[in-house]
C-alpha positions as a Markdown table, in Angstrom:
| # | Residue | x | y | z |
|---|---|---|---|---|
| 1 | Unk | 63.4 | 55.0 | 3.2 |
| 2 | Unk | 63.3 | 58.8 | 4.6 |
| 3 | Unk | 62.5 | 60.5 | 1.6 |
| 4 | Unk | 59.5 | 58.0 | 1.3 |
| 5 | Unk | 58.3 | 58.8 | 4.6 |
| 6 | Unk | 59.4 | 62.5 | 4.4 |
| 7 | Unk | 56.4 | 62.2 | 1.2 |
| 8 | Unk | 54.4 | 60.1 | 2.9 |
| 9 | Unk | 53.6 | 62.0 | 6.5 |
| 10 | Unk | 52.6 | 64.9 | 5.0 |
| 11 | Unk | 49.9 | 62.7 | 2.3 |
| 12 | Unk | 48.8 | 60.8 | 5.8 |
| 13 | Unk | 48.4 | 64.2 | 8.0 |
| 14 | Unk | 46.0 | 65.2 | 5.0 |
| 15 | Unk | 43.8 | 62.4 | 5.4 |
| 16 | Unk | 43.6 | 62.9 | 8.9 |
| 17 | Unk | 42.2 | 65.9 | 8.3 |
| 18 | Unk | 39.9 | 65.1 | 5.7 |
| 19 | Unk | 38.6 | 62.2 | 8.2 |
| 20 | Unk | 38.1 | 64.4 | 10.9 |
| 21 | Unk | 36.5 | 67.0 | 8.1 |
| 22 | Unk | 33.8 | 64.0 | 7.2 |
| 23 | Unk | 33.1 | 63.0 | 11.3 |
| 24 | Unk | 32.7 | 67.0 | 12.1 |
| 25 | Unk | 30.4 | 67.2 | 9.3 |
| 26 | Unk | 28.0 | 64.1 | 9.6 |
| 27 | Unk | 27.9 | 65.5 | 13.4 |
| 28 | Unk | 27.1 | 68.3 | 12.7 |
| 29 | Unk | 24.3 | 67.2 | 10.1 |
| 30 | Unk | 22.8 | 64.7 | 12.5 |
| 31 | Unk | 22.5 | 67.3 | 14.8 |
| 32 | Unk | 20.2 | 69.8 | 12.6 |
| 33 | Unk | 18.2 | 67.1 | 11.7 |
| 34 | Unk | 17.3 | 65.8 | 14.9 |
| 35 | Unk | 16.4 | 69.3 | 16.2 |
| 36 | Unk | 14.2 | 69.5 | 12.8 |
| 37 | Unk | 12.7 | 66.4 | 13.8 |
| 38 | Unk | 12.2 | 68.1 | 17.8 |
| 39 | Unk | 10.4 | 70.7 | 15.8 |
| 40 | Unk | 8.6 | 69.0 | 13.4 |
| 41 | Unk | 7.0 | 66.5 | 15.7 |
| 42 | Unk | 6.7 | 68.4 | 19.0 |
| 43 | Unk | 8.7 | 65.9 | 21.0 |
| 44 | Unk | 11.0 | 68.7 | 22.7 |
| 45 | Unk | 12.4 | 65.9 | 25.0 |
| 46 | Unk | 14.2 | 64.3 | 22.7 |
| 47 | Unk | 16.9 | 66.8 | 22.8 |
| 48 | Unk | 16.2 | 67.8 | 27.0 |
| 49 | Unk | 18.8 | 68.3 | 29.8 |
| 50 | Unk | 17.3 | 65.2 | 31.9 |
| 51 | Unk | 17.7 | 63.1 | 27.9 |
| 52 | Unk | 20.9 | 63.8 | 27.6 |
| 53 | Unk | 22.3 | 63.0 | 30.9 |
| 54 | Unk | 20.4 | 59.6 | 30.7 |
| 55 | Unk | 22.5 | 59.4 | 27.5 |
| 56 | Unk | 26.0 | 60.0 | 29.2 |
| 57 | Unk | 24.9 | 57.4 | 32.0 |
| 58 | Unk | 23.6 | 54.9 | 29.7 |
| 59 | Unk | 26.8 | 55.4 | 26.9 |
| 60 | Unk | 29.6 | 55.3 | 29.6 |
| 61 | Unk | 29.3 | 51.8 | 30.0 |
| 62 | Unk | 29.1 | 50.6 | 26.4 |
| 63 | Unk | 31.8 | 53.1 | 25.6 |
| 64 | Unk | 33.9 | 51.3 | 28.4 |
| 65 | Unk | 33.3 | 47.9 | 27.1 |
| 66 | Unk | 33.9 | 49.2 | 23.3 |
| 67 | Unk | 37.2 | 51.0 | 24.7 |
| 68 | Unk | 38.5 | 47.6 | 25.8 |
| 69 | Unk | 37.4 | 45.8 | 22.6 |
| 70 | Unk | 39.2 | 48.3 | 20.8 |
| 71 | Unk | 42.3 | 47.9 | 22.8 |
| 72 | Unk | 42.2 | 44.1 | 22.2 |
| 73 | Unk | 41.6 | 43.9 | 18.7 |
| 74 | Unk | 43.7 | 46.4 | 17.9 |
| 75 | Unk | 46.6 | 43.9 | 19.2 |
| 76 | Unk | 44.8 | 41.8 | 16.6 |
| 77 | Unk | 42.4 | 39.4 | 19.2 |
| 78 | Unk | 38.8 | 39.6 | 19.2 |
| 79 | Unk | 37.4 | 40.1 | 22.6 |
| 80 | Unk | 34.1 | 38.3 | 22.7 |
| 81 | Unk | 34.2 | 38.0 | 26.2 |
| 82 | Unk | 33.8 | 41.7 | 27.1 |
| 83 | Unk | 30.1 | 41.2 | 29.0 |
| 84 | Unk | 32.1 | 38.6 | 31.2 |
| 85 | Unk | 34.7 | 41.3 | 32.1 |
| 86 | Unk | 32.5 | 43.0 | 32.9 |
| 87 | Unk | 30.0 | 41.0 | 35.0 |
| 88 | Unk | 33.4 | 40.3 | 36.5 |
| 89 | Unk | 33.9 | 44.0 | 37.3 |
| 90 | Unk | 30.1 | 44.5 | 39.0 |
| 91 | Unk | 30.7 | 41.5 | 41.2 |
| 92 | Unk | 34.1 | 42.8 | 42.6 |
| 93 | Unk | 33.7 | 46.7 | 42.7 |
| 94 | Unk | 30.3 | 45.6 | 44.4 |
| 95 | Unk | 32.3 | 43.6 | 46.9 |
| 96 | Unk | 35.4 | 46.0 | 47.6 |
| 97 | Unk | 33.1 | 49.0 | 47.7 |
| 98 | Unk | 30.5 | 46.9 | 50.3 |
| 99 | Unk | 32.9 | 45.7 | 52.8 |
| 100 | Unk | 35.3 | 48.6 | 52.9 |
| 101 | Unk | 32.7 | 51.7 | 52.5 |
| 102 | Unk | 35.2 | 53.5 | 49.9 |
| 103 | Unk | 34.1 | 53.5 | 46.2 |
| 104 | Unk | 37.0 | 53.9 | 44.9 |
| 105 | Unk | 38.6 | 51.0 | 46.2 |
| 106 | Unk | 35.3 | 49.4 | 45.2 |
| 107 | Unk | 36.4 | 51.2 | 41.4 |
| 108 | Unk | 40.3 | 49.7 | 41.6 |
| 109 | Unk | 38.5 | 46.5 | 42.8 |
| 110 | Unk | 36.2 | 46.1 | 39.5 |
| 111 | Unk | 39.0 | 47.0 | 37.3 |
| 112 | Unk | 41.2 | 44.1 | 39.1 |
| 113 | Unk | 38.4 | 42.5 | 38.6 |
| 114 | Unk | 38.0 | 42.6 | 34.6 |
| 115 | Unk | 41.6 | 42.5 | 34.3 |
| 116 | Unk | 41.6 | 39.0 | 35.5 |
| 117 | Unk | 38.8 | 38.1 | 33.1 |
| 118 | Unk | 41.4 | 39.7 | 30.1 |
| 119 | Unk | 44.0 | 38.1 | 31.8 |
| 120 | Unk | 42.3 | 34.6 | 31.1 |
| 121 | Unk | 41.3 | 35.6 | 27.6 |
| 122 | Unk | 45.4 | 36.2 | 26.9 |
| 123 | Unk | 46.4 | 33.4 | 28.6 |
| 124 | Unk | 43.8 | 31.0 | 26.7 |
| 125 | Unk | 44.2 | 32.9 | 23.1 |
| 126 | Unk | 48.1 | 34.3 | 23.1 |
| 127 | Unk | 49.7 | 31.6 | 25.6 |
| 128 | Unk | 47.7 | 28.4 | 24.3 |
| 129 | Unk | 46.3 | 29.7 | 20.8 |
| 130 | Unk | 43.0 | 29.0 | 21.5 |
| 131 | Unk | 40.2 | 30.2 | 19.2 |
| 132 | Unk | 39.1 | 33.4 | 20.4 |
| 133 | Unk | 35.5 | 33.3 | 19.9 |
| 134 | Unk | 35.6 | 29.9 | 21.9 |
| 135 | Unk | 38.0 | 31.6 | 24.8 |
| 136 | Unk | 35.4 | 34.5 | 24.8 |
| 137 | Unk | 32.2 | 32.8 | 24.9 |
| 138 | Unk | 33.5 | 30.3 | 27.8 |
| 139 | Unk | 34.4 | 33.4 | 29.7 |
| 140 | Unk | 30.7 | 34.7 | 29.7 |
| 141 | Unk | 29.6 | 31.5 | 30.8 |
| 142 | Unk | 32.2 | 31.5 | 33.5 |
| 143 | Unk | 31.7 | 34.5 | 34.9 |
| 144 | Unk | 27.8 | 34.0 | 35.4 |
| 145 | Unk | 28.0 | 31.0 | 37.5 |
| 146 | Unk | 31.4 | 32.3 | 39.3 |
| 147 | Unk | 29.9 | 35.8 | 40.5 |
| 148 | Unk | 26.2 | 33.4 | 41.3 |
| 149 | Unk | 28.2 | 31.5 | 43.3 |
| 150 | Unk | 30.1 | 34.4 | 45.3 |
| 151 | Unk | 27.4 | 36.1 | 45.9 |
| 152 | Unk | 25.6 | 32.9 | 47.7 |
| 153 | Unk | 28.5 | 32.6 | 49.7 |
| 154 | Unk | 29.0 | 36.6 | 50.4 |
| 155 | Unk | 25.9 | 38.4 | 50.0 |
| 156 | Unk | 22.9 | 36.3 | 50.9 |
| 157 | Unk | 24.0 | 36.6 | 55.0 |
| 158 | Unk | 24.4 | 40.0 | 54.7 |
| 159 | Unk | 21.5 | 43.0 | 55.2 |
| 160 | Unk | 19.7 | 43.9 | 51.8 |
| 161 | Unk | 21.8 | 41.5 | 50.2 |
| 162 | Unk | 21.1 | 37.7 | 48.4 |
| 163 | Unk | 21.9 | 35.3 | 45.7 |
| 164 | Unk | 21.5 | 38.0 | 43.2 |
| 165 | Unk | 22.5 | 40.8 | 44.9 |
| 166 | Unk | 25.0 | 43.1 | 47.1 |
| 167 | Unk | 23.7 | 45.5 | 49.9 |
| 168 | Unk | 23.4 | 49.3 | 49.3 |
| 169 | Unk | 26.9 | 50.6 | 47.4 |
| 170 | Unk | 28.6 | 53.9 | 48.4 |
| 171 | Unk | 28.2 | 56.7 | 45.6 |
| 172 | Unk | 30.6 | 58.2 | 43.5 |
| 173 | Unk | 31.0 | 62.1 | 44.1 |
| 174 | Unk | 29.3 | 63.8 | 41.2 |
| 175 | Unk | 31.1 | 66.6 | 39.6 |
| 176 | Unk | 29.7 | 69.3 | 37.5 |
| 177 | Unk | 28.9 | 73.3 | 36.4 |
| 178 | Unk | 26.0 | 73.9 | 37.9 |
| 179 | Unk | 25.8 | 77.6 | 36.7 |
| 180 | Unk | 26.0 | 76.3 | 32.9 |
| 181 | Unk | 22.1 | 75.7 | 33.8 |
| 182 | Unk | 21.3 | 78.5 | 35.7 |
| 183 | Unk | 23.0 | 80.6 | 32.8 |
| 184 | Unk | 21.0 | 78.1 | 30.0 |
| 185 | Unk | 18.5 | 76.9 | 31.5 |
| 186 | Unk | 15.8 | 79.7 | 30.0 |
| 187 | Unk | 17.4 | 79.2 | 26.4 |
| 188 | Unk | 16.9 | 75.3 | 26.7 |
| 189 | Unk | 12.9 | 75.4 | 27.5 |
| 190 | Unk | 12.4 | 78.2 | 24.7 |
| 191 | Unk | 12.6 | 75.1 | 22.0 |
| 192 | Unk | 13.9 | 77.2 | 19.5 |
| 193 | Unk | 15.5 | 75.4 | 16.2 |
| 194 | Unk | 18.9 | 74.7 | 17.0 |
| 195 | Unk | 19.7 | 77.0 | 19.9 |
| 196 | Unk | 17.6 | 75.3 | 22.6 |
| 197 | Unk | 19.1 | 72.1 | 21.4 |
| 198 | Unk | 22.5 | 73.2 | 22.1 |
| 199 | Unk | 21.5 | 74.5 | 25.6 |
| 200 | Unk | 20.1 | 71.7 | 26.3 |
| 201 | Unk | 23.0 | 69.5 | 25.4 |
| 202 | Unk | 25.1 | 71.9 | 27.4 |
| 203 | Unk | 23.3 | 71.2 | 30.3 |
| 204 | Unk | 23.0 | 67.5 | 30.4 |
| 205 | Unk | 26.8 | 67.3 | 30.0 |
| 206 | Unk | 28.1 | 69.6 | 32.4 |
| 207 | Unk | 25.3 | 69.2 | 35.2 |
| 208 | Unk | 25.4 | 66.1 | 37.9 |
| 209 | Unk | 28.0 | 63.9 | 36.5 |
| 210 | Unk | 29.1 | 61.4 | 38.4 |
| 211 | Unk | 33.4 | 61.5 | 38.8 |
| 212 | Unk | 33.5 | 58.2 | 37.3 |
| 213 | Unk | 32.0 | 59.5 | 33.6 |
| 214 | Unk | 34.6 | 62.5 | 33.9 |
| 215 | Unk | 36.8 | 59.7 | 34.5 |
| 216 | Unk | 35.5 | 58.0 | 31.2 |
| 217 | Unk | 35.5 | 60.3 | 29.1 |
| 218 | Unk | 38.8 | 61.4 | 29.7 |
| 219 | Unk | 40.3 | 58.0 | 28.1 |
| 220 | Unk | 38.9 | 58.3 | 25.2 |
| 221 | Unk | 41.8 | 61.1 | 24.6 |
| 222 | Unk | 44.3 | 59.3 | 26.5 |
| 223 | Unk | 43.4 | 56.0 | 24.2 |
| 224 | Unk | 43.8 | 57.9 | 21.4 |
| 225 | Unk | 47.0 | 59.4 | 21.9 |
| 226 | Unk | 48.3 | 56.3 | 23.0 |
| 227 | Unk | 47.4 | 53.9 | 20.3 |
| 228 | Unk | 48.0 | 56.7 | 17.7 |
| 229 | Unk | 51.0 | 59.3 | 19.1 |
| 230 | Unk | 53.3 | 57.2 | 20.6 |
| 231 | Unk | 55.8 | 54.4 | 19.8 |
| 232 | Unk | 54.0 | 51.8 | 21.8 |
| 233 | Unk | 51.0 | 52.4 | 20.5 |
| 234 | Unk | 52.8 | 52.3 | 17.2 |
| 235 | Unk | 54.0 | 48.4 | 18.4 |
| 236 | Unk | 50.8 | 47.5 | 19.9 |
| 237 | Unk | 48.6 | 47.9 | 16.7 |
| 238 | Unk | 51.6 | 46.5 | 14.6 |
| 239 | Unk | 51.1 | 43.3 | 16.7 |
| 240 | Unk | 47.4 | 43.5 | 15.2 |
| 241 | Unk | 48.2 | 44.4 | 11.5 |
| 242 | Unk | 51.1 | 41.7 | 10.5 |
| 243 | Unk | 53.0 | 40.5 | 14.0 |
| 244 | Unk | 55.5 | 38.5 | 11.8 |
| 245 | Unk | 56.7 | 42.1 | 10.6 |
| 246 | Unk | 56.6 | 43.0 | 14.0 |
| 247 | Unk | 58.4 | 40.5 | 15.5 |
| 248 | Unk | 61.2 | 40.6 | 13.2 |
| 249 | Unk | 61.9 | 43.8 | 13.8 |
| 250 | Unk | 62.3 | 43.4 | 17.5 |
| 251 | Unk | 58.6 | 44.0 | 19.2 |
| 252 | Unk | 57.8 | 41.4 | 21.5 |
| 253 | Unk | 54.1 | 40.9 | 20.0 |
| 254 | Unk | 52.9 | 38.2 | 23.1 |
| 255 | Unk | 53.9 | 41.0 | 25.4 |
| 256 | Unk | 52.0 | 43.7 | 23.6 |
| 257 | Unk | 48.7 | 41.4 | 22.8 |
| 258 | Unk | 49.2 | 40.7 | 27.0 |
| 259 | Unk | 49.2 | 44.4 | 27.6 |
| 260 | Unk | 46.2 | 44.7 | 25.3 |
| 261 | Unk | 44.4 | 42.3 | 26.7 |
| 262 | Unk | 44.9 | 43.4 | 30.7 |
| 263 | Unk | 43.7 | 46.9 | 29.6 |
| 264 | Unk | 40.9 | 45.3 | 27.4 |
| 265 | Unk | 39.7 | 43.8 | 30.7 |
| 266 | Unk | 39.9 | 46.7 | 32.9 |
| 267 | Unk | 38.1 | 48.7 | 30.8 |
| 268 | Unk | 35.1 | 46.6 | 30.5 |
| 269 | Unk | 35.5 | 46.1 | 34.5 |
| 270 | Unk | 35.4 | 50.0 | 34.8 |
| 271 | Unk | 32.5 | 49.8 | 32.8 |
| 272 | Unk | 30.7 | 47.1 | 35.1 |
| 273 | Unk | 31.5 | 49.1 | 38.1 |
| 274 | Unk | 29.6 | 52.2 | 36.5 |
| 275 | Unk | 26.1 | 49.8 | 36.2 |
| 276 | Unk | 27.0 | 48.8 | 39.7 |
| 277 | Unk | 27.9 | 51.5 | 41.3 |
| 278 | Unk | 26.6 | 54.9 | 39.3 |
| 279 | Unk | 23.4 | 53.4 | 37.3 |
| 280 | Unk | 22.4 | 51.7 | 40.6 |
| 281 | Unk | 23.4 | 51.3 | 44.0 |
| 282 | Unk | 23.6 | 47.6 | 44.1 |
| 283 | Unk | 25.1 | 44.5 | 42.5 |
| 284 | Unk | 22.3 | 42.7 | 40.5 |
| 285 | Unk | 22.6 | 39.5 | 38.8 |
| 286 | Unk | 22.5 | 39.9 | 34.9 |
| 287 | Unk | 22.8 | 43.8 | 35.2 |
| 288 | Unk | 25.1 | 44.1 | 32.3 |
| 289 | Unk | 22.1 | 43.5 | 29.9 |
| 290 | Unk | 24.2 | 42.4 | 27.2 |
| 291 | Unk | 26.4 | 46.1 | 26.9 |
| 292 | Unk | 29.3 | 44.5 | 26.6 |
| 293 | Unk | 28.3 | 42.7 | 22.7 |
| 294 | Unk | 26.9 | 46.4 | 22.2 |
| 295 | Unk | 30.0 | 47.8 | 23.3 |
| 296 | Unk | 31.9 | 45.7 | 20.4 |
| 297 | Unk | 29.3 | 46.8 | 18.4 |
| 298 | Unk | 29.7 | 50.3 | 18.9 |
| 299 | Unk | 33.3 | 50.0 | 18.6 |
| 300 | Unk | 32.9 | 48.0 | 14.8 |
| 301 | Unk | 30.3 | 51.2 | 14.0 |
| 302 | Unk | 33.4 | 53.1 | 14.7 |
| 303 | Unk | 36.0 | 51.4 | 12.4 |
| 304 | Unk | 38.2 | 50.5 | 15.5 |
| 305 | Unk | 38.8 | 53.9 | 16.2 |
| 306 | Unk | 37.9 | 56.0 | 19.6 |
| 307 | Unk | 36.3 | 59.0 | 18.1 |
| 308 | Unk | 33.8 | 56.9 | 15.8 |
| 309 | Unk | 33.4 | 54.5 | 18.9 |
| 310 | Unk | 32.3 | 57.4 | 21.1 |
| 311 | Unk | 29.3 | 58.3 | 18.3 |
| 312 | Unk | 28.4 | 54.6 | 18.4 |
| 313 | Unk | 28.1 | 54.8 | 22.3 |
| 314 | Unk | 26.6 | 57.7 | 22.2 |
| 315 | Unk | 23.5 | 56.7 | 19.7 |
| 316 | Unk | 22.9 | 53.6 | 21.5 |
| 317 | Unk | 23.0 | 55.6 | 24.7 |
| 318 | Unk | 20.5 | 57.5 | 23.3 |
| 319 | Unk | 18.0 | 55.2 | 22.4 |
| 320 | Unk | 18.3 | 53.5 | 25.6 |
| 321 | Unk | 18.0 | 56.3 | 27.3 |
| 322 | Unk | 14.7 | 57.3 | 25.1 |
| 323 | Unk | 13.3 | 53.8 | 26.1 |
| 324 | Unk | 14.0 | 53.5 | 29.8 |
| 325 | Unk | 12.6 | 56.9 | 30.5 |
| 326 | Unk | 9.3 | 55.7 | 28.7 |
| 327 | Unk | 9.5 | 58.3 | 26.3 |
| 328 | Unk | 7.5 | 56.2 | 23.2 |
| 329 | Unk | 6.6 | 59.5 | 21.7 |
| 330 | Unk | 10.0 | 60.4 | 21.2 |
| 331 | Unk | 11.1 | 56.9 | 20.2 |
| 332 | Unk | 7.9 | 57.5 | 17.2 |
| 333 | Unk | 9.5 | 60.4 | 16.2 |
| 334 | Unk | 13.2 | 58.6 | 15.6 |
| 335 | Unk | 11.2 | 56.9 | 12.4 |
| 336 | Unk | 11.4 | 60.3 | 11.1 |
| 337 | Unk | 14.7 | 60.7 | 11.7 |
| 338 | Unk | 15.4 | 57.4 | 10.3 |
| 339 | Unk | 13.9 | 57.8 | 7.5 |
| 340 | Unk | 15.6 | 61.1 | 6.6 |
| 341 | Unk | 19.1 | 59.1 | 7.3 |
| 342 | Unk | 18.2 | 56.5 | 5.2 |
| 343 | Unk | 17.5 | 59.4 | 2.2 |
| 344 | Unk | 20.9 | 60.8 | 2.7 |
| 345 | Unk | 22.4 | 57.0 | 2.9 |
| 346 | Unk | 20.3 | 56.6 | -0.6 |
| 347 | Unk | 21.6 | 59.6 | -2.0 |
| 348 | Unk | 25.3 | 58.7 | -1.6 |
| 349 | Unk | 25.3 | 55.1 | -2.3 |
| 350 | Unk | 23.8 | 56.4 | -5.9 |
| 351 | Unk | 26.5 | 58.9 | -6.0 |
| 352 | Unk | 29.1 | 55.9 | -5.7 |
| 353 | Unk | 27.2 | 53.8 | -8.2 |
| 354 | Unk | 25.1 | 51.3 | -5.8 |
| 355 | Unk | 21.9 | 51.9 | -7.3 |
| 356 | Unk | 20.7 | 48.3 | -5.8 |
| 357 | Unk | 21.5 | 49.5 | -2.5 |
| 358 | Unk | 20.2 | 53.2 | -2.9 |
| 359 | Unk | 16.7 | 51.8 | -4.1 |
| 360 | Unk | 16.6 | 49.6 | -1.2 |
| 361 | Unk | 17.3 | 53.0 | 1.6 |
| 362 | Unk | 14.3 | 54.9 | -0.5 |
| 363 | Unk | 12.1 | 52.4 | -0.2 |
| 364 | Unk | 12.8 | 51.5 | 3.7 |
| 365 | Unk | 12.7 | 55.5 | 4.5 |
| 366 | Unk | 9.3 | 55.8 | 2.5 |
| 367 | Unk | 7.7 | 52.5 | 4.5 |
| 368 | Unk | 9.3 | 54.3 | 7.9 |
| 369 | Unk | 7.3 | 57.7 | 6.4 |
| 370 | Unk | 4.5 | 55.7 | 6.2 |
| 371 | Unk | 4.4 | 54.0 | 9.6 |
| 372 | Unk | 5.3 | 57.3 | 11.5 |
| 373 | Unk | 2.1 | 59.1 | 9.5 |
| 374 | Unk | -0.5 | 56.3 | 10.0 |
| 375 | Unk | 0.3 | 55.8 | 13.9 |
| 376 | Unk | 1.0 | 57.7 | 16.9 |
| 377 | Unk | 3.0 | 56.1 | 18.8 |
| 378 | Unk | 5.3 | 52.7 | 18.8 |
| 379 | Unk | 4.6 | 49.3 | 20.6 |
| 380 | Unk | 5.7 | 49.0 | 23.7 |
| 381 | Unk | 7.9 | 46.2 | 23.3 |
| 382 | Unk | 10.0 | 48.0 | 20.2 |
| 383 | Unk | 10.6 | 50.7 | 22.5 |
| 384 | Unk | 12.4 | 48.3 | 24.4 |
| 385 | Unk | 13.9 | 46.3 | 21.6 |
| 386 | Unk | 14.8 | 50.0 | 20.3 |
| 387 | Unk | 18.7 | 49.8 | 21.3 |
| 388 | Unk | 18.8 | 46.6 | 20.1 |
| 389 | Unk | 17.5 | 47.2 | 16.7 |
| 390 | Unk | 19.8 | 50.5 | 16.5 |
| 391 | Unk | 22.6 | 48.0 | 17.2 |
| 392 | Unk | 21.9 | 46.4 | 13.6 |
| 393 | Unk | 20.8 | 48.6 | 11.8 |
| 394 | Unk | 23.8 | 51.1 | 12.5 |
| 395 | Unk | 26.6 | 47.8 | 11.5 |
| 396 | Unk | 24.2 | 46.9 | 8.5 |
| 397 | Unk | 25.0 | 50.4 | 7.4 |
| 398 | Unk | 28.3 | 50.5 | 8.4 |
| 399 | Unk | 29.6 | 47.3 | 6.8 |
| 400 | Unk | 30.6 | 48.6 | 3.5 |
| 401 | Unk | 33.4 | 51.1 | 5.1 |
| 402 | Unk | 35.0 | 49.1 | 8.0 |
| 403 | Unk | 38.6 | 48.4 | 8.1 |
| 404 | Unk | 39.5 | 46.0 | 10.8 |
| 405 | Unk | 43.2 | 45.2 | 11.5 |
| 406 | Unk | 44.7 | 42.8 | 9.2 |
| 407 | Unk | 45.7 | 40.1 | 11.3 |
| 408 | Unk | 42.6 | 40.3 | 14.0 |
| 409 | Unk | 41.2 | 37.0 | 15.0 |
| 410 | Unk | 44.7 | 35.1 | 14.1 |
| 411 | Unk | 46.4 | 32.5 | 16.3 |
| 412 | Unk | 49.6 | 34.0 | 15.8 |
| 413 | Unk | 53.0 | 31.9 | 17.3 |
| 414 | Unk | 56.6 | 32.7 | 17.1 |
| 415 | Unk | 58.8 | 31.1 | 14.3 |
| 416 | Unk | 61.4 | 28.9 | 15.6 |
| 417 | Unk | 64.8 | 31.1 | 15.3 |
């Protein structure tokens, strides 16, 4: 038993490494193509100070929602119900923060807040082995008409408030270098290949950021290290991968998938303070727009991992960000970009022998080359359906290398000793 794990840590440190070799590399490849792109088509906003922090404000939340779906499913249950969570944590971090002036009681508040929506998903799926898409779906419909009918009974009375929505919420304290633009700031507007790029990425991550997204980013490390570089994060995916194993070797798996589940929900609750509380200044009804099913998305683009989460987050950040700030041009000149993806996707699946599936990436690149040379500009409404059609077309290209944990989406219960 030693000798085989004296051979086999140094055979798994390799892969690590290799791994992170592959996510450095495609980063760094996405990122000279999209400042070819900038350069090819003129669009130097896509890559701009003001882009990029849209990005950050609009991936935060969809990273929190994939953070928790990662911490869930990892235990081995699928959290469906992450937009609830997190409608859960708007509604209460609104509230807190409202009546007591403080936002970060309003922040401790959300969190509470999508803790109790995990803590229903674990009582439903762990205590009573309900299905979990079933327990998840009925907690999105819950927490709709629960948070409609607290804020009748809270909000409508109340000045600037109503049915759908809180009065003015107290800010976060933003947090920042604001001599990184000062220092960059001439670099950035030179749009030169690469460098302004950089400067300009620079800048929008270290400029006006509110403490909350320092805050979020910052777990992506600790989640990391946790799940993978300590014993209970060793038990906790264990519970996920075969729980019977688990279990007989002492690790109390409903404990762990409870643990998972509370964390799950705060998470996604951090995240719906965020939209309340740093992406607006007031509750609104429906103001999760659906990030929590792209936050599970992300974190599936990411092979239940945190690093390949945070890409996901971040591209769908992107083109949300590209959309809201009515940048169509630069959403145009993504076909490009697309299309180039799609050559390299092409070029590897013939590598490995799927020549169905590499003639199939050609042929959508050359119809994207096509569209982006015969128009100008995109349709409204795809600009606005952009995120969402990122959403499938980054899983549909995914599916082929995603690992999920073995046991995920099983009603698992104790043997009778």
């Amino acid at each position: 038993m030693s000798q085989a794990t004296t051979v086999g840590a140094p055979q798994q440190e390799d892969n690590r490494a290799r791994h992170r070799w592959r996510v450095l590399s495609l980063v760094a490849a996405g990122f000279v193509a999209l400042s070819a792109v900038r350069i090819v088509t003129g669009q130097h906003t896509i890559t701009s100070p003001g882009t990029i922090q849209a990005m950050l404000a609009f991936a935060v939340p969809i990273g929190l929602a994939g953070l928790g779906g990662l911490w869930a499913e990892r235990s081995g249950v699928i959290n469906i119900g992450l937009e609830g969570m997190m409608v859960f944590g708007t509604w209460f971090g609104a509230f807190a923060a409202w009546t007591s002036g403080n936002p970060w009681v309003g922040l401790a508040a959300g969190i509470l807040g999508g803790m109790l929506g995990g803590l229903i998903h674990a009582v439903a799926t762990v205590g009573f082995g309900v299905d979990h898409i079933v327990s998840g779906v009925a907690i999105n419909i819950l927490s709709v008409g629960a948070m409609r009918y607290l804020s009748v009974l809270y909000f409508v009375e109340a000045p600037g408030g109503g049915a759908g929505q809180s009065p003015q919420l107290p800010e976060f304290p933003t947090v920042g270098a604001p001599f990184v633009a000062g220092a960059l700031g001439g670099l950035a507007e030179r749009n030169w290949f690469l460098l302004s790029d950089a400067a300009g990425v620079v800048i929008g991550l270290t400029t006006g950021m509110s403490a909350i997204t320092l805050v979020a980013l910052l777990l992506l490390p600790v989640t990391y290290y946790l799940l993978w570089h300590s014993r209970f994060g060793l038990r906790l995916r264990s519970a996920g991968e075969n729980p019977d194993a688990a279990e007989s070797l002492g690790v109390n798996v409903y404990a762990y998938k409870y643990v998972a589940l509370l964390t799950s929900g705060g998470l996604a609750g951090m995240g719906g303070v965020f939209l309340a509380m740093v992406a607006s200044s007031v509750y609104q009804e429906g103001q999760t727009g659906g990030r929590g099913y792209i936050g599970l998305a992300a974190m599936i683009f990411g092979n239940w991992r945190p690093g390949g989460l945070a890409m996901g987050a971040g591209l769908f950040g992107f083109t949300d960000a590209l959309q809201v700030r009515g940048q169509g041009g630069a959403v145009h000149a993504l076909l490009l970009l697309l299309a180039v993806v799609l050559v390299a996707v092409a070029a590897r699946q013939w590598s490995r022998g799927n020549r169905t599936a590499a003639v199939v990436s050609l042929a959508v690149a050359g119809a994207l080359t096509v569209v982006y040379t015969v128009t100008d500009t995109v349709p409204e409404e795809l600009v606005i359906a952009s995120p969402y059609i990122t959403t499938l077309l980054v899983l549909s290209l995914a599916s082929q290398r995603l690992r999920p944990p073995a046991a995920i989406g099983r009603a698992w219960r104790r043997r009778a000793s």
